[in-house]
C-alpha positions in Angstrom: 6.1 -8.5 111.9 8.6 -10.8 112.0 6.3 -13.6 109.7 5.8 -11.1 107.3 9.3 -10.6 106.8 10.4 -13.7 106.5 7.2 -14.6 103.6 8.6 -11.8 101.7 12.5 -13.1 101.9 11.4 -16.2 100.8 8.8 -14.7 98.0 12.1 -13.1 96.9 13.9 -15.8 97.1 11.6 -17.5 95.4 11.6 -15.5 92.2 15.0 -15.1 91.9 15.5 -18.9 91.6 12.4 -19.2 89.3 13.9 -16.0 87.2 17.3 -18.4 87.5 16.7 -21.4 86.0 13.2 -20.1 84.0 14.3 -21.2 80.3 13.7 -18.5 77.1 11.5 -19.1 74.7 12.8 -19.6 71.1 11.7 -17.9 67.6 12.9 -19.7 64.7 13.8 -17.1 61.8 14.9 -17.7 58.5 18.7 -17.4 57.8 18.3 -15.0 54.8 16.6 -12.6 57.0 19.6 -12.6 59.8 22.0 -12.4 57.5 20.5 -8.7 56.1 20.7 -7.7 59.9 23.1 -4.3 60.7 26.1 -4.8 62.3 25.4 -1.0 63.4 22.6 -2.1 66.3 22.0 -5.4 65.4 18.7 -4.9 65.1 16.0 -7.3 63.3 12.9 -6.1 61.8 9.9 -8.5 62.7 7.1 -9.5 61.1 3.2 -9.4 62.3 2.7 -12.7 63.0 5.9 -12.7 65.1 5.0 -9.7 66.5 1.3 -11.3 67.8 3.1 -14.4 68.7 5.6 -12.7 70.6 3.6 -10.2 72.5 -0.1 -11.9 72.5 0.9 -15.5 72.6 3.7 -15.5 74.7 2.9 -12.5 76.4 6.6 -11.1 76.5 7.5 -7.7 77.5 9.6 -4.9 76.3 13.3 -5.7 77.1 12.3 -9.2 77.5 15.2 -11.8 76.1 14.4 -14.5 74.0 16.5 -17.2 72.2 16.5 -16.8 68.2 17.0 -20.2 66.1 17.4 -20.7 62.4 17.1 -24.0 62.0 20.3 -25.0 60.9 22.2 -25.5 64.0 22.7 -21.9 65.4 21.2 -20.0 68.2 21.6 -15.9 69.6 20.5 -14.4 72.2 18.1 -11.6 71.5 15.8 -8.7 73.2 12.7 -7.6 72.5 12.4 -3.9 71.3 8.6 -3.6 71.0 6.9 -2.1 68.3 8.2 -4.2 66.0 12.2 -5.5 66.0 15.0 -7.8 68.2 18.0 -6.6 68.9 20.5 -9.6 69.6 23.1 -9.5 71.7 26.3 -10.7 69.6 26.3 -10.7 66.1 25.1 -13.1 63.4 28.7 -14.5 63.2 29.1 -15.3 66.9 26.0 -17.3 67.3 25.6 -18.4 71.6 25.5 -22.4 70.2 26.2 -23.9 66.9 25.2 -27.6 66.7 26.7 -30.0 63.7 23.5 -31.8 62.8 23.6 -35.8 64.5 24.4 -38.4 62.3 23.2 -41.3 60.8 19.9 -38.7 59.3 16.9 -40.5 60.5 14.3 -40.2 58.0 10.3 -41.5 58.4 8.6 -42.2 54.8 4.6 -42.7 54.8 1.5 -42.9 52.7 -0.6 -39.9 53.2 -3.2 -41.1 55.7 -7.0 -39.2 55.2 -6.2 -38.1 59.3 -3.4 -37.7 61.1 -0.6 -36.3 59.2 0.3 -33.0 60.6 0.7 -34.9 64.0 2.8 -37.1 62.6 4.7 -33.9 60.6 4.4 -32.3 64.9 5.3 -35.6 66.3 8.0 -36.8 64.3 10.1 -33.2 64.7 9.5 -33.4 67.9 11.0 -36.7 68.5 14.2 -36.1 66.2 13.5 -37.2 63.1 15.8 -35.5 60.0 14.1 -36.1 57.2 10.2 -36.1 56.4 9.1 -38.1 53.0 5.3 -38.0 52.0 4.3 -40.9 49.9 1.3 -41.8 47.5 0.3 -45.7 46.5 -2.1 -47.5 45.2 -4.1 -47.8 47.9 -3.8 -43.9 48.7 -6.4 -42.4 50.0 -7.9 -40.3 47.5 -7.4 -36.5 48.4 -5.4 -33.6 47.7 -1.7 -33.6 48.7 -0.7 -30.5 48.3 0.0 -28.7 51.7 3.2 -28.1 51.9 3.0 -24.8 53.2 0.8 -25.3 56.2 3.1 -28.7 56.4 5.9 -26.5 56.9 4.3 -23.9 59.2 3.5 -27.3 61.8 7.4 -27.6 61.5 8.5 -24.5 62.4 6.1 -24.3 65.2 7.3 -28.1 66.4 10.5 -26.8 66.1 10.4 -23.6 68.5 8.4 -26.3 71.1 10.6 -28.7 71.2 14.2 -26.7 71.3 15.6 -28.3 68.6 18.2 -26.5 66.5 17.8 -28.2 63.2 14.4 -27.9 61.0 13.2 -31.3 59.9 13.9 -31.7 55.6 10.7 -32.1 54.1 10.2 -33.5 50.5 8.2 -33.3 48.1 5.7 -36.5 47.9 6.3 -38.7 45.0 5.0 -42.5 44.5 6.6 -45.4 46.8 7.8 -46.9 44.2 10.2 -44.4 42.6 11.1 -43.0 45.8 12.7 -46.3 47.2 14.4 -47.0 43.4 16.1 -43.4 43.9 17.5 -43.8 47.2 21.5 -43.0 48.1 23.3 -46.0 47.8 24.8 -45.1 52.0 21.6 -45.6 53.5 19.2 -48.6 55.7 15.7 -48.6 54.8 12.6 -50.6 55.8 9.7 -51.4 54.8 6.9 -51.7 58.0 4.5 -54.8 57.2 3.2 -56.4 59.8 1.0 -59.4 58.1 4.4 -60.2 56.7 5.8 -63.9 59.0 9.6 -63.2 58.1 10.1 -59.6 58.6 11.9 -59.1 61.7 11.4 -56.6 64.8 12.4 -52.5 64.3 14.7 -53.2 67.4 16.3 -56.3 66.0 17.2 -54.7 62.6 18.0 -51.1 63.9 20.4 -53.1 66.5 22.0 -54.9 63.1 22.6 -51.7 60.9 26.0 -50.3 60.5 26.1 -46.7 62.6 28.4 -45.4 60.1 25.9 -45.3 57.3 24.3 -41.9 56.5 20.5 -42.3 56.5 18.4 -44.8 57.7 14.7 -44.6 56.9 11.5 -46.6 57.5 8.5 -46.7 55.0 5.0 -46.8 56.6 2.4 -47.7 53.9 -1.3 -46.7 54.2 -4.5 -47.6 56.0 -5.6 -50.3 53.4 -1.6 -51.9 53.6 0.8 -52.3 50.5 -0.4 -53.9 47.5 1.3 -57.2 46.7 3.6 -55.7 43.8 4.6 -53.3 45.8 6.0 -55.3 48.4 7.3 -57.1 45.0 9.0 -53.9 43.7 10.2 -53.2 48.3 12.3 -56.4 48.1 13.9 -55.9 44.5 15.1 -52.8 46.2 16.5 -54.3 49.0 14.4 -53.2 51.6 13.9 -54.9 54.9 10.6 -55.8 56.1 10.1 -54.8 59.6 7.5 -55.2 62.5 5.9 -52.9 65.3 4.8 -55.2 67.2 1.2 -57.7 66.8 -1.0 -55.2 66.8 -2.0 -53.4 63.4 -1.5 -49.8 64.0 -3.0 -46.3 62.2 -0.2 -45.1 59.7 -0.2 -42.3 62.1 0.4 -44.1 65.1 3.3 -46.8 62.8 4.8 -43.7 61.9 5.4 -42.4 65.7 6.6 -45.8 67.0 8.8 -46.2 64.3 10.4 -42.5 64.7 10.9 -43.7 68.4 12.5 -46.5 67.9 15.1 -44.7 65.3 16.3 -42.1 67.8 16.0 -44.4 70.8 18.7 -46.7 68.4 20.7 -43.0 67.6 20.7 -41.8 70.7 22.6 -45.0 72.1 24.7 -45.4 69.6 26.5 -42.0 69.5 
C-alpha cells in the first residue's frame, strides 16, 4: 500500500515538472492577418492547413496554449479554441517578446545545385542565417528555378522548428555576376573557391572583418566551380576569395559550413 502511494506521488510529481519546463510549440502567422484580429476577444480565425497541423500533426487539444510568431521579431501567447480559431492572451500590441533582429545580417549566396537546395533553404534558417540569395551561372545546372513558393513554405516550417523569431529574406535569383556588381556599399562578401592558392580560410577573413558593417555574405558557386571570368568579374568587385577547408565539398554541403562559420563569428562577436 504504502509502494503504491509513493509510485503515484512521484508519477505526479513527475508530470508536474515535465508540464513545468515542457516548451510550446510555435505557429508562425503572417502579420497582416494579426493585425485584422478583434480587440473584442482577440480571437484569430485559422486556416485548414493550420488547423491539420495543429490538431493532426501536433496533436494539441482544445484549451491547449501555443506560442504565435510572425516572423519579425514578435511573439504572443495564444489558446487553442478548436474548430477553427486562437484566442491570444494579450493583444497584438503587447506581444510576450519582441526581438531587434542581430546585426551584422548574415547572408549565404549560391548557385542552384540539381539536389540539395531546400536543405540548404532548412539548414541555413536553422542555423541563423538573414538573408537567402539564389544564384544562376554559367555552369548552372540546367533546370527550372522557379520555386519560390515551396522555397518559402520550407522557411516558415524551419522557422517554427527552430524558435527563431525572424523569417530568413529570400530574393529573387538573378545571375552572379549582376548580383555581386549591385551589392550595398556597407557590406563583406566572399567568394568560396577552393582550387584558388591565395584565398585565405572563412575563419581567418571572418576574424578580419569590421563587426560594425551591416551585411556580410559568402558566394558558393556550383557543382562544376566558377568559370574563369567570373572569378575575373569576383575580384573587380572586390570580393574575397575564401576556403573551407582541402576537401572539395557539394554546394549544398559549402553552403552549410559557410553559414556555420558566419554565426559561429556573430555569435562571438556580439
Amino acid at each position: 500500500m504504502i509502494g503504491m502511494l509513493m509510485f503515484t506521488l512521484i508519477q505526479s510529481s513527475l508530470c508536474s515538472i515535465i508540464s513545468i519546463v515542457a516548451e510550446l510549440r510555435r505557429l508562425l502567422i503572417e502579420t497582416s492577418r494579426l493585425l485584422s484580429i478583434s480587440t473584442d476577444d482577440y480571437a484569430l480565425p485559422l486556416q485548414r492547413g493550420e488547423i491539420h497541423y495543429l490538431k493532426r500533426v501536433l496533436r494539441l487539444r482544445d484549451s491547449d496554449l501555443i506560442e504565435v510568431v510572425d516572423g519579425v521579431g514578435n511573439l504572443w501567447e495564444a489558446k487553442i479554441k478548436y474548430p477553427d480559431f486562437l484566442e491570444l492572451t494579450s493583444t497584438f500590441k503587447k506581444p510576450l517578446i519582441s526581438q531587434l533582429p542581430l546585426k551584422p545580417k548574415i547572408g549565404i549566396a549560391f548557385v542552384k545545385p540539381r539536389r540539395g537546395t531546400e536543405e540548404i533553404i532548412r539548414m541555413s534558417c536553422e542555423l541563423g542565417v538573414d538573408l537567402l540569395q539564389p544564384l544562376y551561372s554559367k555552369r548552372s545546372t540546367p533546370q527550372s528555378f522557379n520555386r519560390a513558393k515551396r522555397w518559402k513554405n520550407i522557411l516558415a516550417e524551419s522557422l517554427e522548428q527552430s524558435e527563431r523569431l525572424w523569417m530568413p529574406s529570400l530574393l529573387d535569383i538573378t545571375e552572379a555576376s549582376n548580383w555581386w556588381n549591385s551589392l550595398p556599399p556597407k557590406s563583406a562578401v566572399a567568394i568560396a573557391s577552393p582550387r584558388l592558392h591565395d584565398s585565405l580560410s572563412i575563419e581567418t577573413w571572418t576574424n578580419g572583418v569590421d563587426p560594425s558593417i551591416g551585411e556580410i555574405w559568402i558566394t558558393i558557386g556550383p557543382e562544376g566551380g566558377w568559370t574563369p571570368e567570373e572569378l575575373l568579374s569576383a575580384n573587380s568587385s572586390n570580393l574575397t576569395v575564401v576556403s573551407l577547408g582541402k576537401n572539395i565539398l557539394r554546394t549544398s554541403t559549402a553552403a552549410i559550413a559557410a553559414c556555420h562559420s558566419m554565426v559561429s563569428w556573430r555569435d562571438f562577436i556580439i
